[in-house]
N, C-alpha and C positions, 0 to 999 in steps of 0.2 A: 418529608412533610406529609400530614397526614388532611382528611378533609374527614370530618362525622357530617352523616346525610342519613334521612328518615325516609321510610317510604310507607304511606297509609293505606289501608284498604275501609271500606266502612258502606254501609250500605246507603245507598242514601232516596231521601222523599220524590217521588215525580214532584214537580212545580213548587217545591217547598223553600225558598231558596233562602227563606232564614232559619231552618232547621240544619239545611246544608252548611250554611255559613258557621254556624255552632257547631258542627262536627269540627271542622274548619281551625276553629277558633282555639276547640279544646286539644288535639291533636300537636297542635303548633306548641301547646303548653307543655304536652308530654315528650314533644321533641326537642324544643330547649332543655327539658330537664333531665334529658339525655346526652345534651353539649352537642348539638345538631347545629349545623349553618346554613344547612337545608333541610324542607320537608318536599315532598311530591305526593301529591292528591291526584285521583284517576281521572279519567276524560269524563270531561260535562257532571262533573259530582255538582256542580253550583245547579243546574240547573233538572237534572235527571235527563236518565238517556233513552229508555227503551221505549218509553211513551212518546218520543217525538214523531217516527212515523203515524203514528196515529194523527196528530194534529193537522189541521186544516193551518194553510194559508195566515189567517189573522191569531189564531193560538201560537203559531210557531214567532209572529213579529211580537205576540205579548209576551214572552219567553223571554225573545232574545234581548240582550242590550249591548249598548256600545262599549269599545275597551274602556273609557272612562265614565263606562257608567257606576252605579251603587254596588254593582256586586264587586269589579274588580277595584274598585274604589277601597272599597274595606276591606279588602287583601291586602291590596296595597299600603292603606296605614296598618295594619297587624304588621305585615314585616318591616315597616318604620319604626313600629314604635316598640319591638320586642326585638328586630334584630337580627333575623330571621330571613333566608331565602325561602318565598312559596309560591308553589304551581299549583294552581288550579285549574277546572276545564270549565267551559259554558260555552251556550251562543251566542256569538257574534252578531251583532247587525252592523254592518257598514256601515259607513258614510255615502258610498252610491245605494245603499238600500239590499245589496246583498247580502244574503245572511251566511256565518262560517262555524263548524266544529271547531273550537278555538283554543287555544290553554296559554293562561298567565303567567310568566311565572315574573312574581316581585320583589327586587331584591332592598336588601335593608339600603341601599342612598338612593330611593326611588325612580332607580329606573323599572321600566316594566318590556320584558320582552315577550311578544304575542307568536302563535305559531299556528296556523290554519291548517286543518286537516289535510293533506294530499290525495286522499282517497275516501274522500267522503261516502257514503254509501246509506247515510241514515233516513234522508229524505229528497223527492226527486227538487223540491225549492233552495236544499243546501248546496253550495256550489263546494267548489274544492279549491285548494290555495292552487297559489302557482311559485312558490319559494321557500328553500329551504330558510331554518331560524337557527345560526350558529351566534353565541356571542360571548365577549366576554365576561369574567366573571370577578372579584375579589378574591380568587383562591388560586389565583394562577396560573388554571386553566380555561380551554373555550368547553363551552356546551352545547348541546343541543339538544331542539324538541322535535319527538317524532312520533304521533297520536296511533295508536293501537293500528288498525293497519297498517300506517305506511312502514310499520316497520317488518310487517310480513312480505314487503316486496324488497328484494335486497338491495337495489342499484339507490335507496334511500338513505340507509344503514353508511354505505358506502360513499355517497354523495357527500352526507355530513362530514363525515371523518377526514375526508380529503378537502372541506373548508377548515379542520384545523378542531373539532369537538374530539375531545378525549373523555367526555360524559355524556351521558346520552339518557333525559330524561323522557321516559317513556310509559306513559299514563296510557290506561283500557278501561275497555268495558267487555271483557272478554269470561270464556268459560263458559261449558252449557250453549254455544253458539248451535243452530240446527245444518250446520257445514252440507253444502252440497257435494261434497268431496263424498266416497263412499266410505273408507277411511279414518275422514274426520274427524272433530267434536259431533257432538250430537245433543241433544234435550237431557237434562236432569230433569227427572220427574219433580213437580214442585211437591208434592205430598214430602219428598225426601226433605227437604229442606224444612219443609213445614212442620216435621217430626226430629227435627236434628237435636233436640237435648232427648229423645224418647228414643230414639236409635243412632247415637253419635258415631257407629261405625258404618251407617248405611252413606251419609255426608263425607265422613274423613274418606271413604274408598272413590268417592265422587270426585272429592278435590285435590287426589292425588292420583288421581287415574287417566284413561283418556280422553275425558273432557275436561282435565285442569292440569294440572301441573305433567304430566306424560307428554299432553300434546304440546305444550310448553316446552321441554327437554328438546324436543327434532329440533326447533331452530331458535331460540332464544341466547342458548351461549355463543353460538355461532356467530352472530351479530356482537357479543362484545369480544369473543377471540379472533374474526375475523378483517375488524378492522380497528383494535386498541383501544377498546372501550372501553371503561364503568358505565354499568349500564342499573340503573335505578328505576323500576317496572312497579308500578302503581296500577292496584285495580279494584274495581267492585266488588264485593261481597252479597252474598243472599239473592232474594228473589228480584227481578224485574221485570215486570211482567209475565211474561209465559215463558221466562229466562231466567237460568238461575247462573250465576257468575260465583266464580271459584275463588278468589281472592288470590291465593298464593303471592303476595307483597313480597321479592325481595330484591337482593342488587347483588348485582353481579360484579367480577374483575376484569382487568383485560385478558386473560389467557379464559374465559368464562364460566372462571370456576364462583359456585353459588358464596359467598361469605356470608350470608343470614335470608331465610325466608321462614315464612310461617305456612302453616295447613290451618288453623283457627278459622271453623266455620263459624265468625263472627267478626265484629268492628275490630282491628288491630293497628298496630306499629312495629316495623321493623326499624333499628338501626346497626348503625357499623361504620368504622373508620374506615376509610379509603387510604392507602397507601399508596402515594402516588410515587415511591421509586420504582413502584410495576411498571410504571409507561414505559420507562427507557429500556428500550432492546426487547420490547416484547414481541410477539411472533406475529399480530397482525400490523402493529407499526412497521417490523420489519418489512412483513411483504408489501405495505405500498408502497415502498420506495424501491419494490423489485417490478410494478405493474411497466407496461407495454402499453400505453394510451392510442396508440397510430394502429392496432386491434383492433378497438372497442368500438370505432363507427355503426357495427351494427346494433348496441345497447341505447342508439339514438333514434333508430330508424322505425318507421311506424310499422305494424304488421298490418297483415289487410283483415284480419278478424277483433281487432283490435276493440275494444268496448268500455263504455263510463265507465266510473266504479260502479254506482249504483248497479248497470247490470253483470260489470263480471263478477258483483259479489252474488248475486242469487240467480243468475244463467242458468239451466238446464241443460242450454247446448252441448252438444259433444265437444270435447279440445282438442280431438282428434278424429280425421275420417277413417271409415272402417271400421 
């Protein structure tokens, strides 16, 4: 049995959320007409990302909306009424009045499964979930959603897979990050991007280097060869703010080998059939049925330097004394 699934990159407007929705909209039309039963759109495309720190308090509540509010509302009828599974990302406002990094995804008999960030780190008013999102799907397998960080932390990756997701949809806003790591991602200069049809090899070296798809390679197959995934990786393109994000849209197998990505320093779509008689006997399925659980006590246990997201993601601190 095979699954076709789309995965888009595209730049999208701060606060624009009927330009976004038209990204959206047209996307979806390029992906059926690729025989796609899914698409994946990047985290917070509905509503823009890099601009939310900025916002105050009352900016961030006019932003955000409810899961049934207008934005996921009209996802939700596109993949009704075309037929369509689609993930998108926005903010969240509760119903207690908290507000979440959230992602949609809507499947064509209207259900909608929602997935809160785990590792929020956009604004100190966004909280962070507390549950993973596995569920089922029409294609006869579970999925799962796991928002740009959390899947940089691996016991997430891993979490999921062992509720039974043998996909793993996974929307960013990544590339061009200012990593406090030494190492790292680091800043593209915006001029580079700003000059990408006048010097298109100064961009392609950007988003295939290591601030995009290099730093991508250390651990991104790893996550779907190490615990039996298709992994479908959605992300931004071009500038956001004093940020430029790499795009590199693709999807991965379970042993994590790439089956399609793009370098297109611009709006794109990738797709590709999923062959799903890879799951059986694959090498990360196999090893979790080799794990030792009565171990792993300590991957529960708090450390004592332990911190937010918010601040482990831009800490200073040393991670080690000495």
């Amino acid at each position: 049995m095979t699954l076709k699934v789309s995965s888009a990159q595209f730049q999208h407007r701060a606060n624009d959320k009927a330009y976004n929705l038209s990204r959206i909209a047209d996307f979806t039309e390029a992906a059926l007409e690729k025989g796609s039963q899914l698409v994946v759109f990047p985290e917070m495309c509905i509503t823009g990302y890099w601009h939310v720190p900025k916002l105050d308090e009352a900016g961030l509540r006019a932003l955000a909306e409810p899961l049934d509010g207008p934005s996921i509302t009209a996802v939700g009828a596109l993949a009704r009424q075309r037929g369509i599974a689609i993930g998108a990302g926005f903010l969240e406002l509760a119903d207690d009045g908290a507000l979440y990094n959230a992602y949609a995804v809507c499947l064509p008999d209207g259900a909608v499964h929602c997935h809160r960030k785990l590792h929020a780190f956009e604004h100190r008013l966004i909280s962070s979930g507390d549950r993973y999102t596995v569920f089922d799907t029409p294609w006869g397998i579970r999925a799962g959603i796991l928002i740009c960080w959390d899947n940089n932390l691996v016991e997430n990756a891993r979490a999921t897979a062992l509720m039974g997701a043998e996909l793993l949809i996974a929307p960013h806003q990544t590339g061009g990050c200012n990593s406090v790591s030494p190492l790292g991602m680091k800043h593209i200069p915006l001029e580079t991007w700003a000059r990408r049809h006048d010097d298109p090899a100064a961009i392609a070296a950007e988003i295939r280097g290591p601030n995009g798809r290099q730093w991508l390679m250390r651990w991104l197959p790893a996550r779907a060869h190490d615990n039996g995934l298709f992994i479908v990786f959605s992300n931004g393109i071009g500038q956001d703010e004093d940020e430029v994000r790499t795009g590199n849209a693709m999807i991965l197998d379970p042993y994590g080998r790439i089956i399609v990505e793009t370098a297109a320093a611009a709006d794109a779509l990738v797709s590709a059939d999923l062959d799903l008689a890879l799951l059986d006997k694959c090498t990360g399925q196999r090893w979790l049925r080799g794990r030792r659980p009565e171990l792993y006590g300590i991957l529960t246990a708090p450390r004592p330097d332990n911190l937010k997201p918010l601040e482990a993601r831009f800490s200073q601190a040393p991670t080690r004394a000495g």
